[in-house]
Structure formats: C-alpha cells, structure tokens
C-alpha positions in Angstrom: 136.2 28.5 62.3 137.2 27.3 58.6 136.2 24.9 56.5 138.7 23.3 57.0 137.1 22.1 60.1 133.7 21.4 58.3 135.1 19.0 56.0 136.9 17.3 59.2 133.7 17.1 60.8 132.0 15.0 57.6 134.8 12.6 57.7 133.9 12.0 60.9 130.4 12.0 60.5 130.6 9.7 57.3 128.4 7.1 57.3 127.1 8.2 61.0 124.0 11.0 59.8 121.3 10.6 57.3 121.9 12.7 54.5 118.5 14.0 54.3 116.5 15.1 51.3 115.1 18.1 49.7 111.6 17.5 49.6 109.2 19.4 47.4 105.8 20.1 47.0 103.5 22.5 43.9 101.3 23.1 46.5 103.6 24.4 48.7 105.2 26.3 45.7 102.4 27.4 44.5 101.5 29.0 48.0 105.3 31.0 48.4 104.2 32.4 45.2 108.2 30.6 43.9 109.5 27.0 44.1 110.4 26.1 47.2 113.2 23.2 48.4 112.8 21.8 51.6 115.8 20.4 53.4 114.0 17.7 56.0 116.7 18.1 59.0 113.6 16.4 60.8 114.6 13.2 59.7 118.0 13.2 60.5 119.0 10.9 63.7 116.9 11.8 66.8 115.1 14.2 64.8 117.2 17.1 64.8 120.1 18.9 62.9 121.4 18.2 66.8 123.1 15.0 66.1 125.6 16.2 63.4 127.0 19.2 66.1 126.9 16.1 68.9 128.6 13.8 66.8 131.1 16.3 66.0 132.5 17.1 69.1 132.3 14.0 70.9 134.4 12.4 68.4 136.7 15.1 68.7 137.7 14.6 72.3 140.8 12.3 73.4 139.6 9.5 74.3 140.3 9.8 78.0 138.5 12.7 77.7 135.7 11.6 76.7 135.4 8.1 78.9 134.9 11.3 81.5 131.6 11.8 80.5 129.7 14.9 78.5 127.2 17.2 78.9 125.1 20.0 78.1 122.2 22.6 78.2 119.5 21.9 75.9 115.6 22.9 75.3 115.8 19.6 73.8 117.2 18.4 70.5 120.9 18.7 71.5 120.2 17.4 74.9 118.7 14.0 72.9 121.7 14.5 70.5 124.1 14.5 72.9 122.7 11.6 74.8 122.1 9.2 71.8 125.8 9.6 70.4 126.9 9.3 74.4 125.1 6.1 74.3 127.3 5.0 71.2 130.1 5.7 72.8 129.4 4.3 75.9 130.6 7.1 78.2 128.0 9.2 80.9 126.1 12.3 79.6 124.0 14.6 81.6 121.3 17.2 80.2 120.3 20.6 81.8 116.7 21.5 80.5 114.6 24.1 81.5 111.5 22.8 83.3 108.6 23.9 80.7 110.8 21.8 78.5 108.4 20.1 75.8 107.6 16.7 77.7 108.6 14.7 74.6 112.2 15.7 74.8 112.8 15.6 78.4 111.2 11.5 78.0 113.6 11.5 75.0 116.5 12.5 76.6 116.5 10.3 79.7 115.2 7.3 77.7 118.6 7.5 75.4 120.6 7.4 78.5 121.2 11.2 79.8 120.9 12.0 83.6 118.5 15.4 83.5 118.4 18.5 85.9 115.5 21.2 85.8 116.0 24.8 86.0 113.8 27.3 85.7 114.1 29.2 82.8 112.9 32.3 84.0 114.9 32.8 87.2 118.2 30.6 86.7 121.0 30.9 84.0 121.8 27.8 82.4 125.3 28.2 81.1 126.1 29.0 85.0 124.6 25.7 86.4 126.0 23.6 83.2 129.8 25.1 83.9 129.4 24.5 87.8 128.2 20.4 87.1 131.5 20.0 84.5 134.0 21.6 87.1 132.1 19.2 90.1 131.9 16.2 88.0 135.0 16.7 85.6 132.9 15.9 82.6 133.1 17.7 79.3 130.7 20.7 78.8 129.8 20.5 75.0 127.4 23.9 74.4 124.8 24.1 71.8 126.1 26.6 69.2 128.9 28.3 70.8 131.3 25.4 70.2 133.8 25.5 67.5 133.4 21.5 66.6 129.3 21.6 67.2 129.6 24.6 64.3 131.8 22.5 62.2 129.6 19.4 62.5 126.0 21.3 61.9 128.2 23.2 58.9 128.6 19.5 57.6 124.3 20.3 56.8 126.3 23.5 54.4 128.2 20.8 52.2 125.2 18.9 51.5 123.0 21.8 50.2 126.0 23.0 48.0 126.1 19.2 46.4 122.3 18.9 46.1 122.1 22.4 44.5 124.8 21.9 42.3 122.9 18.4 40.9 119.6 20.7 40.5 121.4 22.9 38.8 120.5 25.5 41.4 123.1 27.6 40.3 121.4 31.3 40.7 121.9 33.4 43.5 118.9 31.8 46.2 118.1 32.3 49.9 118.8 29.9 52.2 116.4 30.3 55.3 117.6 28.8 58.3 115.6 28.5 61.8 117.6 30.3 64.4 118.3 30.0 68.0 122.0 31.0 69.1 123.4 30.7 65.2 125.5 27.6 65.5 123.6 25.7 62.4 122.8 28.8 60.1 126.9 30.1 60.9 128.2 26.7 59.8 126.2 26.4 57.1 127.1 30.3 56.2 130.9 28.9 56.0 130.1 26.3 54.2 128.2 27.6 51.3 131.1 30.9 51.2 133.5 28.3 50.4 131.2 25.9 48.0 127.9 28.1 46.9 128.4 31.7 47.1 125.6 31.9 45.1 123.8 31.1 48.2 122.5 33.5 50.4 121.8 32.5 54.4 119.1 34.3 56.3 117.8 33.6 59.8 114.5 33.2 61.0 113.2 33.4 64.6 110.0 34.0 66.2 108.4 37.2 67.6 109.5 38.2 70.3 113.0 36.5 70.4 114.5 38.1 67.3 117.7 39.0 68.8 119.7 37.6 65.8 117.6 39.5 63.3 118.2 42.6 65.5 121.5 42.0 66.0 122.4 41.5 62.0 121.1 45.0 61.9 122.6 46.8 64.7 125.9 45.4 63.9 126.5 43.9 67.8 124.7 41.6 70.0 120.9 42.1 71.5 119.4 40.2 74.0 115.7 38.9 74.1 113.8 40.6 76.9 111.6 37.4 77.8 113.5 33.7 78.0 109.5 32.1 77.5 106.3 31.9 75.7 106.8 30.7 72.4 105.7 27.3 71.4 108.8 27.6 69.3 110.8 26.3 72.5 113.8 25.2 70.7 114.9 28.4 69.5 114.4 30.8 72.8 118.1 31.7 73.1 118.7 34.8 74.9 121.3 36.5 72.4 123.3 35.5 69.4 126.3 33.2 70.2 130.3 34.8 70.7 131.4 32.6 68.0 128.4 32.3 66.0 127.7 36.2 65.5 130.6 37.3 63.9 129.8 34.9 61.2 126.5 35.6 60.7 127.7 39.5 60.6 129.6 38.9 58.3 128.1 36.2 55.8 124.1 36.4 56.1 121.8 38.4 55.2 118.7 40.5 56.5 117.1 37.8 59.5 113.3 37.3 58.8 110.6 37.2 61.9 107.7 35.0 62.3 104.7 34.7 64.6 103.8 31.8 66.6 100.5 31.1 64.5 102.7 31.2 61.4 104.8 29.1 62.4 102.3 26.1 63.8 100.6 27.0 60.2 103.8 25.7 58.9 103.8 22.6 60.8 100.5 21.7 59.3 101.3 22.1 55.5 104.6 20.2 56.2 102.6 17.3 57.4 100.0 18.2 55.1 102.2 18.4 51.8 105.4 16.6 52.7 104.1 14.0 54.9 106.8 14.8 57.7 106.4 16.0 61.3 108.2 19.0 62.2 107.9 21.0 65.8 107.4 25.0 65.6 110.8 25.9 65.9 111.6 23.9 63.4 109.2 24.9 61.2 109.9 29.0 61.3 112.2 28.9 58.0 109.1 27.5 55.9 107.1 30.1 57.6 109.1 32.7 56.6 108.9 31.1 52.9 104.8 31.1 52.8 104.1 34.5 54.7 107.2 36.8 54.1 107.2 36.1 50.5 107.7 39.6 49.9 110.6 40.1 51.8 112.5 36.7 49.3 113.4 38.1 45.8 114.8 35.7 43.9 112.8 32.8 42.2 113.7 29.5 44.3 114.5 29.7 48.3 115.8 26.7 50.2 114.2 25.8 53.9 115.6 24.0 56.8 113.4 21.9 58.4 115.4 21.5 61.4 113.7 19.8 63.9 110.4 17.3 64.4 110.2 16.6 68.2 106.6 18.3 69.2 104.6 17.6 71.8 101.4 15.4 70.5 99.0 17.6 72.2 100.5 20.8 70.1 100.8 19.3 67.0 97.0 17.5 67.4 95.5 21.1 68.4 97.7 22.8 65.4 96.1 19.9 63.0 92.4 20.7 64.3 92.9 24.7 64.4 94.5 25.3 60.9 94.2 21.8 59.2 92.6 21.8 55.7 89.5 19.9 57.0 89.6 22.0 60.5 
C-alpha cells in the first residue's frame, strides 16, 4: 500500500463520489469544549464511505473478470456499496450478511441488485462461507478492509481532508477521529494524510466492547473481540484488526479512543439535531469520541468522520425520543 495507489484510486473515482463536506456547528463546538469539523461520509453515494472502497476495486478488475460477477461480506454499507456500483457495471454481485443485520441494509442491498445469504453471526465465520461461494461460483471475493484497492479507494477520503484543511488553513498538528471496524478507511486515510498532512494525526474509535483496534495499537499485535454482537453500532463489530490494515495503523495512528453505546446514539441525535444529517451509531462513534473524551483530544480543532447514515427508523426514532432536546 502507497499512495501511489490512492491517487490511482481518485482517478478512477473522479467524478463517480460526492466529495462531501465538512460541516460545522458552535453548538457542537461549544459542547467538545474546541471547534469541531465534521466530514459527512453519510452523504456520500449509498450512504457510506463504502462506495469509494467498492468503486475502487471493481474498476480495478480485467474486465473478464469482472463480467464474472463480485462479492462480499458485509454488516451492511459495503454489501449496498458493492451492489450499487455492481449494478453500474452491469455484472452479478452477491452479499453475505449476518442475520441480525439492521433490516434497512439487508432491504438496501437486495433492492440495488445483490443476491443475500444469512449467517449467523455468532456460530458461523463469514470470511469461510464468502471464500467457499467465490471458489463455487468463480466470482470475485472483494473484502471489506482487508483489500489493497478497497484501502486505496476509502484512502481517496485522506486526499480530500488534506485539500479541505489546507483551504481552512488547518495547518496545526489536529486529530483526525475515524470510526473503526477492521481499519480499511482510517489505514487509507493514515497514508494519505503521511504523504499530504502530517500535521494530521489519525485515531480510531470503536465501541465498548469491541475495542480490538484500540487494544491492538497498544499491545503492539492483533486482539480479537470476545463477543461478535450486541452493539447497536453493527457496522463496526469486526472481530480483530485487518492483516493489511494493522500494520498501518501501528505504524501511523495514534492512541484508539472507546465509546459506549449510549454515547454513541447521543451522537446520532446532535448530528441530526445540529447538522441536519442522519447518521447510524457506528457511524457516529468518532463525534462521540469528540463530545465525551474531550479530555483525552489535546489540540484546539479535531476533525470527525461521519461515516455512515443507514439506521434502522425504529433506533434512530427511540434515540430521538430518549436523548432528543425536547425528550
């Protein structure tokens, strides 16, 4: 991984993503106790970071390849990723989701096109069944993080920051929090900013309970998560750090930051509340981490990822009436 392969990626991906914004808000500053930029990931094509990683690698097939087919294992956002650019490119795509799978993603996923099969979180191992369906069906398995041209693409979300820093005149050493699952966004954004914003400094943020990268970063080799479940922040229960992911986050990021599950539906609410955008609890862990670990950020702006806004209505409508301003 280089970024070389980054910059490859956004050629490829020009004029394909939305380059989303950095939204900001003095309420929300004025709660993080700093000012606060928000980069809304949530609006990017099927609502998710996903797409630039999808994109990315699907274009980078051979075109006989590709007319194979593609697929993946997904909580979610890749699995609509990978279907909607599938669709584009008018090839197959099949999803493997786990079964408690937020509803809304599972609908998405088939309605853009993907054939879906359940497993059961719990009990069955997902990279197993995904390998076993390429080999039967001779389609390409395109993984989540742990793909060199999924890193490159979601590093293409590294080359923005750096430009839209650069015009703020951002130019201070800053965190950059990034909402973590198996490390393929925060690890291409990592190589990214090393080559174009040193001055930028990436930190992961999980839930409790699945802070394996965290723990990892300070052990200095990979943990694994003792549960696979039980976190409405579905989109980020990997069970350890990525092959290819954690040596760049060991070697670029800094300390990973831990959230709870309250927190993090707390920062769905002010999102919505403040920014006027729709983001799912995994997605929202990073602006979490900027409201209730303000002691552990040091410096006087810190840059969020917003990476994701796929939430099941009857979570989001329960967040709103629980921790809403008029609840």
């Amino acid at each position: 991984m280089n970024i070389d392969m980054i910059q490859a990626a956004a050629q490829r991906l020009d004029n394909r993503i939305i380059r989303t914004p950095f939204l900001t808000s003095p309420f929300i500053d004025e709660r993080a106790g700093r000012r606060v930029w928000i980069k809304a990931e949530c609006l990017q094509h099927t609502r998710s970071f996903k797409f630039r990683g999808a994109w990315s690698a699907i274009s980078a097939l051979a075109p006989d390849i590709r007319a194979k087919g593609v697929m993946g294992f997904s909580s979610g956002n890749h699995g609509q990723a990978l279907a909607r650019v599938a669709n584009i490119f008018e090839i197959p795509s099949l999803v493997v989701m786990p079964s408690d799978a937020a509803q809304i993603k599972i609908n998405n996923t088939r309605q853009l096109g993907a054939e879906i099969i359940l497993y059961e979180r719990n009990s069955e191992n997902r990279e197993q069944i995904g390998a076993d369906i390429a080999k039967e069906r001779g389609m390409t398995l395109i993984k989540p993080f742990d793909d060199p041209e999924v890193i490159a693409g979601q590093g293409t979300t590294g080359l923005e920051i750096a430009d839209q820093t650069t015009k703020l005149g951002l130019l201070q050493k800053t965190d950059v929090l990034v909402c973590c699952g198996g490390g393929g966004l925060i690890s291409g954004i990592a190589l990214a900013l090393e080559a174009q914003a040193p001055h930028l400094r990436v930190r992961s943020v999980e839930p409790e309970h699945f802070d394996d990268v965290a723990r990892s970063l300070q052990s200095g080799e990979r943990k694994r998560n003792t549960r696979r479940s039980g976190s409405h922040c579905d989109a980020i229960l990997t069970p350890e750090p990525g092959k290819l992911t954690f040596p760049i986050m060991q070697r670029l990021c800094g300390p990973g930051l831990v959230v709870s599950d309250v927190e993090a539906l707390q920062a769905m609410v002010v999102a919505y509340e403040h920014l006027g955008v729709i983001v799912e609890p995994g997605g929202a862990v990073a602006l979490a981490a900027a409201l209730y670990r303000k002691e552990w950020i040091h410096s006087d702006d810190v840059i969020c990822i917003l990476t994701g806004g796929n939430v099941d209505s009857n979570v989001f409508t329960r967040a709103l009436e629980q921790f809403g301003t008029n609840a």
